[in-house]
N, CA, C and O atoms as a GROMACS GRO file, in nm:
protein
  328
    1UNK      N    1   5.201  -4.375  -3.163
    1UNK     CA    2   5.194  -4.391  -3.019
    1UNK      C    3   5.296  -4.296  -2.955
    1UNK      O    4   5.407  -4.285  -3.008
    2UNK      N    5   5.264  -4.223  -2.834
    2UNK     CA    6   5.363  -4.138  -2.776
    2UNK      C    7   5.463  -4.201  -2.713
    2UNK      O    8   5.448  -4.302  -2.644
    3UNK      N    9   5.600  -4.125  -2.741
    3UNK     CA   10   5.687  -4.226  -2.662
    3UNK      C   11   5.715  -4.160  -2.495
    3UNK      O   12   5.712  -4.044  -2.453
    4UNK      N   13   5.743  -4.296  -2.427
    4UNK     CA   14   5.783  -4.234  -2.297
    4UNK      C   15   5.899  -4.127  -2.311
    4UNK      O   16   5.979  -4.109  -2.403
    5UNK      N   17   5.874  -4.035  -2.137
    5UNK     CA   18   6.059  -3.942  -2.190
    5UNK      C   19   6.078  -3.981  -2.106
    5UNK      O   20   6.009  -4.039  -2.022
    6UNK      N   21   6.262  -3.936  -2.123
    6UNK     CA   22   6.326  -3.982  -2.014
    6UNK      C   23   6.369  -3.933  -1.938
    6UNK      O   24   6.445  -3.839  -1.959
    7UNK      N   25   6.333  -3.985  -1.788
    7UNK     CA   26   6.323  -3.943  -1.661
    7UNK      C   27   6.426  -3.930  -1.535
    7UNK      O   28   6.485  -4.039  -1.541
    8UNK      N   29   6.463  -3.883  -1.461
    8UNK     CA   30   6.493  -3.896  -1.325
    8UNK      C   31   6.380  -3.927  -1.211
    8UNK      O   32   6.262  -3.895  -1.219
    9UNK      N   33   6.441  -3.993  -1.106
    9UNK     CA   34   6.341  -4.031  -0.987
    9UNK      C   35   6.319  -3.885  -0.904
    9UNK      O   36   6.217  -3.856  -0.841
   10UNK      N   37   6.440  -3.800  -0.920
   10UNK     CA   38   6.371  -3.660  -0.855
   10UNK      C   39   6.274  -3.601  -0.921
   10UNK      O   40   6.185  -3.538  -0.864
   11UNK      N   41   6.283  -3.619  -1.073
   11UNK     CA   42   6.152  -3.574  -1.130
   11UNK      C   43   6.022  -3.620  -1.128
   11UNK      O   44   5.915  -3.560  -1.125
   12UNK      N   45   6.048  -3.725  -1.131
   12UNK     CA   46   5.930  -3.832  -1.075
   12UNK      C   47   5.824  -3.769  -0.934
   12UNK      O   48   5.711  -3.727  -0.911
   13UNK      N   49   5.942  -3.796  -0.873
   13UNK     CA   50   5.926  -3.725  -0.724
   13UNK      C   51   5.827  -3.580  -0.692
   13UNK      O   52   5.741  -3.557  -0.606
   14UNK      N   53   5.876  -3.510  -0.788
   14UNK     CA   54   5.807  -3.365  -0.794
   14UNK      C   55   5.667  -3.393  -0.847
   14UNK      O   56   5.562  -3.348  -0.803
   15UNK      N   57   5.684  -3.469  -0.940
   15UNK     CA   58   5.589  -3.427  -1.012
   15UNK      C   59   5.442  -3.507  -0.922
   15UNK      O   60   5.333  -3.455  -0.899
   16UNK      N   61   5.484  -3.628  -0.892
   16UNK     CA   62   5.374  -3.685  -0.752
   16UNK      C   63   5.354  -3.604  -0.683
   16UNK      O   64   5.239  -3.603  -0.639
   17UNK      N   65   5.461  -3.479  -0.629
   17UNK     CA   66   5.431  -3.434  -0.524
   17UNK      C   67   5.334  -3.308  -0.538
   17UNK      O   68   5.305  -3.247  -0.434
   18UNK      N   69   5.275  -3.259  -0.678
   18UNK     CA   70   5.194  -3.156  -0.735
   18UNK      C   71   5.032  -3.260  -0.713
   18UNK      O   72   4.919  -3.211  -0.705
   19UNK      N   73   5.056  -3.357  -0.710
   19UNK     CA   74   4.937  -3.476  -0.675
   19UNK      C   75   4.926  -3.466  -0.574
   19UNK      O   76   4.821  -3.512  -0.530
   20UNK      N   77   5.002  -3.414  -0.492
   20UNK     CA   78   4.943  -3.456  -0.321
   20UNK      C   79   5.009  -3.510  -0.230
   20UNK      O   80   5.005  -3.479  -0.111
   21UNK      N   81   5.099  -3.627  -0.300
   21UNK     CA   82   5.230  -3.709  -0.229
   21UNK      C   83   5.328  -3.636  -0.154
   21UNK      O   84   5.382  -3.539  -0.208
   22UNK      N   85   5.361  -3.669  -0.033
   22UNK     CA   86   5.463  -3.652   0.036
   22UNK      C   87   5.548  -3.751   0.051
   22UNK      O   88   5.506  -3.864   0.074
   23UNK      N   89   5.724  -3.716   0.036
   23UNK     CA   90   5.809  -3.823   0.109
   23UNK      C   91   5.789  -3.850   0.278
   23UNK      O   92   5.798  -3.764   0.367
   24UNK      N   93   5.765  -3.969   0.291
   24UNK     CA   94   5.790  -4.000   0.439
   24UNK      C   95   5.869  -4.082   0.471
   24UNK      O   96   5.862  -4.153   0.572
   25UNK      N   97   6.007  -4.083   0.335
   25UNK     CA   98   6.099  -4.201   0.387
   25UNK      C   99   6.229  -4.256   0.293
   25UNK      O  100   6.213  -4.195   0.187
   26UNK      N  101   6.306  -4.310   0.284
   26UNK     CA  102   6.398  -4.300   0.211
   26UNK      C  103   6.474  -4.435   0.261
   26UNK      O  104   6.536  -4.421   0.366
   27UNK      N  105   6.476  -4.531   0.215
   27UNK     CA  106   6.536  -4.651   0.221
   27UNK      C  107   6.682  -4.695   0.143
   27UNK      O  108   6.684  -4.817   0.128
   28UNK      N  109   6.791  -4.635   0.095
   28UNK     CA  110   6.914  -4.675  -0.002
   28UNK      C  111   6.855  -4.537  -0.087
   28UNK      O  112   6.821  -4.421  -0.063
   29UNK      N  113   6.864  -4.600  -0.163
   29UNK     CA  114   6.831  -4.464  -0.312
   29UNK      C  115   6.643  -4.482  -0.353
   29UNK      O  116   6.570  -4.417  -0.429
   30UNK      N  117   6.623  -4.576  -0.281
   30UNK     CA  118   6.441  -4.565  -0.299
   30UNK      C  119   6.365  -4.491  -0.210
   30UNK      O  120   6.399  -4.493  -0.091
   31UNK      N  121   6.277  -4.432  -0.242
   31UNK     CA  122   6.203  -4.286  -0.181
   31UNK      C  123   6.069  -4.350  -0.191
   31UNK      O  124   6.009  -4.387  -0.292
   32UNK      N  125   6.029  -4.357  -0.048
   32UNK     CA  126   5.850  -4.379  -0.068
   32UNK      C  127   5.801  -4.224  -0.040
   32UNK      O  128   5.860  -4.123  -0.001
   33UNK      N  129   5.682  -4.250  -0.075
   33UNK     CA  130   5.546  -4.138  -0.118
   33UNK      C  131   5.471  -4.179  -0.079
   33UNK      O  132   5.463  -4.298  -0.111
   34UNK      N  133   5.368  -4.135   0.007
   34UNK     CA  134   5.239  -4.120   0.099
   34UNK      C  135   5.155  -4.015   0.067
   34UNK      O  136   5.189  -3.897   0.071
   35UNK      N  137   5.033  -4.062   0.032
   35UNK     CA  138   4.912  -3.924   0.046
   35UNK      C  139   4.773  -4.018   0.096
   35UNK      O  140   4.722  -4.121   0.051
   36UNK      N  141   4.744  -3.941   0.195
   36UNK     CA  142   4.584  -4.014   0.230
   36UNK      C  143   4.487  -3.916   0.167
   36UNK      O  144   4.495  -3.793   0.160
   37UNK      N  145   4.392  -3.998   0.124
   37UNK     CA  146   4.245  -3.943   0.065
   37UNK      C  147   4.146  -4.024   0.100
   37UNK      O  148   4.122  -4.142   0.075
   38UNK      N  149   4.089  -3.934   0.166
   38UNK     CA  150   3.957  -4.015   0.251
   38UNK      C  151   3.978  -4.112   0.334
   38UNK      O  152   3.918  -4.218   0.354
   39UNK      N  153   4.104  -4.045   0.397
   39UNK     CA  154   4.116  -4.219   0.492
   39UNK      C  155   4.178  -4.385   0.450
   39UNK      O  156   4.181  -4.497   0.501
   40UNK      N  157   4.220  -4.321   0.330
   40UNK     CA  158   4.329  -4.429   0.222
   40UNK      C  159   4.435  -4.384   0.227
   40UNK      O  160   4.469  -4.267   0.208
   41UNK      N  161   4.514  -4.494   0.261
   41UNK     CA  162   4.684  -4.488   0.232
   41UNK      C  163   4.731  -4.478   0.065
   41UNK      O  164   4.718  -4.571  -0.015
   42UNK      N  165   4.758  -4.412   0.050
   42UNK     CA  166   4.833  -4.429  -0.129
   42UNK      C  167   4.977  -4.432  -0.088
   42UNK      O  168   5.032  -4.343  -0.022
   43UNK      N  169   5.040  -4.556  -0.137
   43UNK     CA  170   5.204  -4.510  -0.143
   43UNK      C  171   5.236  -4.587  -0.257
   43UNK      O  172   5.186  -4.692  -0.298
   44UNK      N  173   5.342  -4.508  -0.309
   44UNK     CA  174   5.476  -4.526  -0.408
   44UNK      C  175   5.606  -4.539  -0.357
   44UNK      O  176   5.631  -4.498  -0.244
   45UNK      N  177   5.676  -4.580  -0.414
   45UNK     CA  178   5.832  -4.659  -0.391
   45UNK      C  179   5.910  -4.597  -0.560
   45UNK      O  180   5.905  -4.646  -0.672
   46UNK      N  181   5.964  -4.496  -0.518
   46UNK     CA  182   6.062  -4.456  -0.641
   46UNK      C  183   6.212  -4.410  -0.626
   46UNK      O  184   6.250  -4.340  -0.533
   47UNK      N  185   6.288  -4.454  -0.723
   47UNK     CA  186   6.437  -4.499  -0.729
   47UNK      C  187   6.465  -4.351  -0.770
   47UNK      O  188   6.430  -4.287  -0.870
   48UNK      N  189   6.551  -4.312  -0.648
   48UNK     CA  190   6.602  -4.187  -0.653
   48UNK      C  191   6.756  -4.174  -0.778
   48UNK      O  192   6.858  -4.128  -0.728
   49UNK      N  193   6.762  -4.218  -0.939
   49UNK     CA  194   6.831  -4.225  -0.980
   49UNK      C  195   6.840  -4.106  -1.089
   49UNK      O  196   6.743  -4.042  -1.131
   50UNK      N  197   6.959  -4.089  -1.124
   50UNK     CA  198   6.930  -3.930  -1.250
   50UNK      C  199   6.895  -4.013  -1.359
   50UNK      O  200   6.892  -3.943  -1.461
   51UNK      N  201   6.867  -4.129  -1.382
   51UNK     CA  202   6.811  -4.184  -1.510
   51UNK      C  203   6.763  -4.273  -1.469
   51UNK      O  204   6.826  -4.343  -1.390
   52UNK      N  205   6.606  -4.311  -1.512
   52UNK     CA  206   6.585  -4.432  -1.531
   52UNK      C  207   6.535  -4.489  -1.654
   52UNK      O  208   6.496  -4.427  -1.753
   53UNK      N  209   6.540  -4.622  -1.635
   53UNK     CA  210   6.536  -4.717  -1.764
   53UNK      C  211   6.362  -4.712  -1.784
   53UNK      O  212   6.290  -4.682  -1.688
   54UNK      N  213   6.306  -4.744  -1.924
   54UNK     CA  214   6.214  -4.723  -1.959
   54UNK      C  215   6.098  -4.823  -1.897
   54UNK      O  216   5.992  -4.791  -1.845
   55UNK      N  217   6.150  -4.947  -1.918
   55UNK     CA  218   6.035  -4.977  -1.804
   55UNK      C  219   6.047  -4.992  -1.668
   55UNK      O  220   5.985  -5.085  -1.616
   56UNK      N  221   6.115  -4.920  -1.598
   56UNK     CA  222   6.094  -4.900  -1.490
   56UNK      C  223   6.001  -4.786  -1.466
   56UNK      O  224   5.929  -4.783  -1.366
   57UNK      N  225   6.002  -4.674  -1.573
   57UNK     CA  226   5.945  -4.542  -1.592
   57UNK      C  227   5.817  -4.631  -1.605
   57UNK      O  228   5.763  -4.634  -1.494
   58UNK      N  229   5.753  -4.698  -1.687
   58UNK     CA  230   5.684  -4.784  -1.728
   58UNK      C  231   5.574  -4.828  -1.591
   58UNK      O  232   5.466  -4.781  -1.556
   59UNK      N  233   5.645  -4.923  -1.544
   59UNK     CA  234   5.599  -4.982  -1.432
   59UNK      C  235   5.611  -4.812  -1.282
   59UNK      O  236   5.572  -4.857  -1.174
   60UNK      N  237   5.627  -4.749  -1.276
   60UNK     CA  238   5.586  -4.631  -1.186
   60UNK      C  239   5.459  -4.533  -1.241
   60UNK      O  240   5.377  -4.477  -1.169
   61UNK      N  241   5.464  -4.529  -1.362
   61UNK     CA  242   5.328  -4.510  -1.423
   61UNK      C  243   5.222  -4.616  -1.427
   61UNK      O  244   5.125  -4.552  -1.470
   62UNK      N  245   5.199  -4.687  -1.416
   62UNK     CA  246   5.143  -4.769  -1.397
   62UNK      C  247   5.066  -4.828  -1.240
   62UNK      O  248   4.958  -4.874  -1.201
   63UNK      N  249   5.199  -4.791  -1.185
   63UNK     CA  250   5.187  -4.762  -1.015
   63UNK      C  251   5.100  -4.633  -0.984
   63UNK      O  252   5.032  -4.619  -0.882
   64UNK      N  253   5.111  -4.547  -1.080
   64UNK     CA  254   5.081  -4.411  -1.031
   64UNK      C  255   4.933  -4.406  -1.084
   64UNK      O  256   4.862  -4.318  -1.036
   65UNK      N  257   4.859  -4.524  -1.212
   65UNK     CA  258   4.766  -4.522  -1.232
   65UNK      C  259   4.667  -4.489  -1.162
   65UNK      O  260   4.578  -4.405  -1.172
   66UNK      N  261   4.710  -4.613  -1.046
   66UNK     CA  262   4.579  -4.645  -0.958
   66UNK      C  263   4.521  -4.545  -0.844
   66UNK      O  264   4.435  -4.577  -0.762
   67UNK      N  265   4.574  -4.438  -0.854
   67UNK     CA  266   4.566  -4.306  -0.756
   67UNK      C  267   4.490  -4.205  -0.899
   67UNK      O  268   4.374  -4.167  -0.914
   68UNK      N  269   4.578  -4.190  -0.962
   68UNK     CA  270   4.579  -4.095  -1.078
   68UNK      C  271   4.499  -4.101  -1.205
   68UNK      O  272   4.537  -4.188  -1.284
   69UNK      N  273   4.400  -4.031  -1.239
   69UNK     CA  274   4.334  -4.088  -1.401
   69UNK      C  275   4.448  -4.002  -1.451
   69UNK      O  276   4.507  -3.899  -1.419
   70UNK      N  277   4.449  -4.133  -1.582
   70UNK     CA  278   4.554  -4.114  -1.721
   70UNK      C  279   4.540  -3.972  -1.761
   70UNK      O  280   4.639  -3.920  -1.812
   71UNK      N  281   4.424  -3.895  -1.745
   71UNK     CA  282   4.440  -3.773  -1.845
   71UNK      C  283   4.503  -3.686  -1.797
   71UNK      O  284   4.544  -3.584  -1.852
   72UNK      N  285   4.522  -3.733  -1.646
   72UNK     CA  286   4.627  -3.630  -1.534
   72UNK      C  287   4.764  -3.660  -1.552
   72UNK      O  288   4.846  -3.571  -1.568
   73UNK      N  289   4.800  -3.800  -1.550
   73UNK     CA  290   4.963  -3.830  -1.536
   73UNK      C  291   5.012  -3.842  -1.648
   73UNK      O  292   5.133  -3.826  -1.664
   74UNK      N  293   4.923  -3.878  -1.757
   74UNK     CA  294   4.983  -3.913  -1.925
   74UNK      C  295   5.119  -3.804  -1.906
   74UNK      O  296   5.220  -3.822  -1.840
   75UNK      N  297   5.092  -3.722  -1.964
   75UNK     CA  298   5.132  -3.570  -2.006
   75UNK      C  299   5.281  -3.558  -1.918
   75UNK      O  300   5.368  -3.492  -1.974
   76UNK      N  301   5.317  -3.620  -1.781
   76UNK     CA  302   5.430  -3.638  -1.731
   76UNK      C  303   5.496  -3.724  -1.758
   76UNK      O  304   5.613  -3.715  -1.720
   77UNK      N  305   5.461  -3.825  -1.822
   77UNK     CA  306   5.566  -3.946  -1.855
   77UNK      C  307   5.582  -3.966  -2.029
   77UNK      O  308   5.669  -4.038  -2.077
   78UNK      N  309   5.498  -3.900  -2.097
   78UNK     CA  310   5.461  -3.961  -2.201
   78UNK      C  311   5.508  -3.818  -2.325
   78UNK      O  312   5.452  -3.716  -2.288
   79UNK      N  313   5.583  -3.797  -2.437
   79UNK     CA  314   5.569  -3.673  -2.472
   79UNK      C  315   5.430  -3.696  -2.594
   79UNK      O  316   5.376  -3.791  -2.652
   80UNK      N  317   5.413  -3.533  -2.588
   80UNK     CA  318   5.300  -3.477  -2.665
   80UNK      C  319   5.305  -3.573  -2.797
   80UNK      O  320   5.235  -3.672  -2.816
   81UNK      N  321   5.395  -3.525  -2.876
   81UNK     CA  322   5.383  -3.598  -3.036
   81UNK      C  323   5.382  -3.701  -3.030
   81UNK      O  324   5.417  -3.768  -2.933
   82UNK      N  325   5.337  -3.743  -3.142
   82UNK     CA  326   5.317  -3.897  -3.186
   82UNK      C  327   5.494  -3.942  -3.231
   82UNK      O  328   5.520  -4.055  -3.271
   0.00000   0.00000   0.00000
């Protein structure tokens, strides 16, 4: 099974933002993300930290599912090798 890598929320950040996402906001160290498609709101809520813990990486992939098919976002959270 591939293991997650490990991340920053600015990387996070970028890499949504090659999806389409824009910041429209910044609450403490949490950063929401906005992209409309077709007249749908998509937003994310991510922790602007230089590390985060694995399931938090976890649970933002997971978040990022429901916008994103897996064969698009795998490859950012997840490394290649087994």
């Amino acid at each position: 099974m591939p293991k997650l890598k490990v991340l920053s929320g600015i990387k996070i950040i970028k890499d949504f933002q090659k999806f389409g996402f824009s910041v429209v906001g910044q609450n403490g160290s949490h950063v929401k993300l906005k992209r409309d498609i077709d007249g749908l709101k998509q937003m994310l809520t991510i922790p602007k930290h230089s590390e985060l813990g694995k399931g938090t990486i976890k649970a933002i992939y997971n978040q990022g599912l429901k916008y994103i098919p897996e064969a698009e976002l795998k490859s950012y959270f997840y490394n290649n090798n087994k």
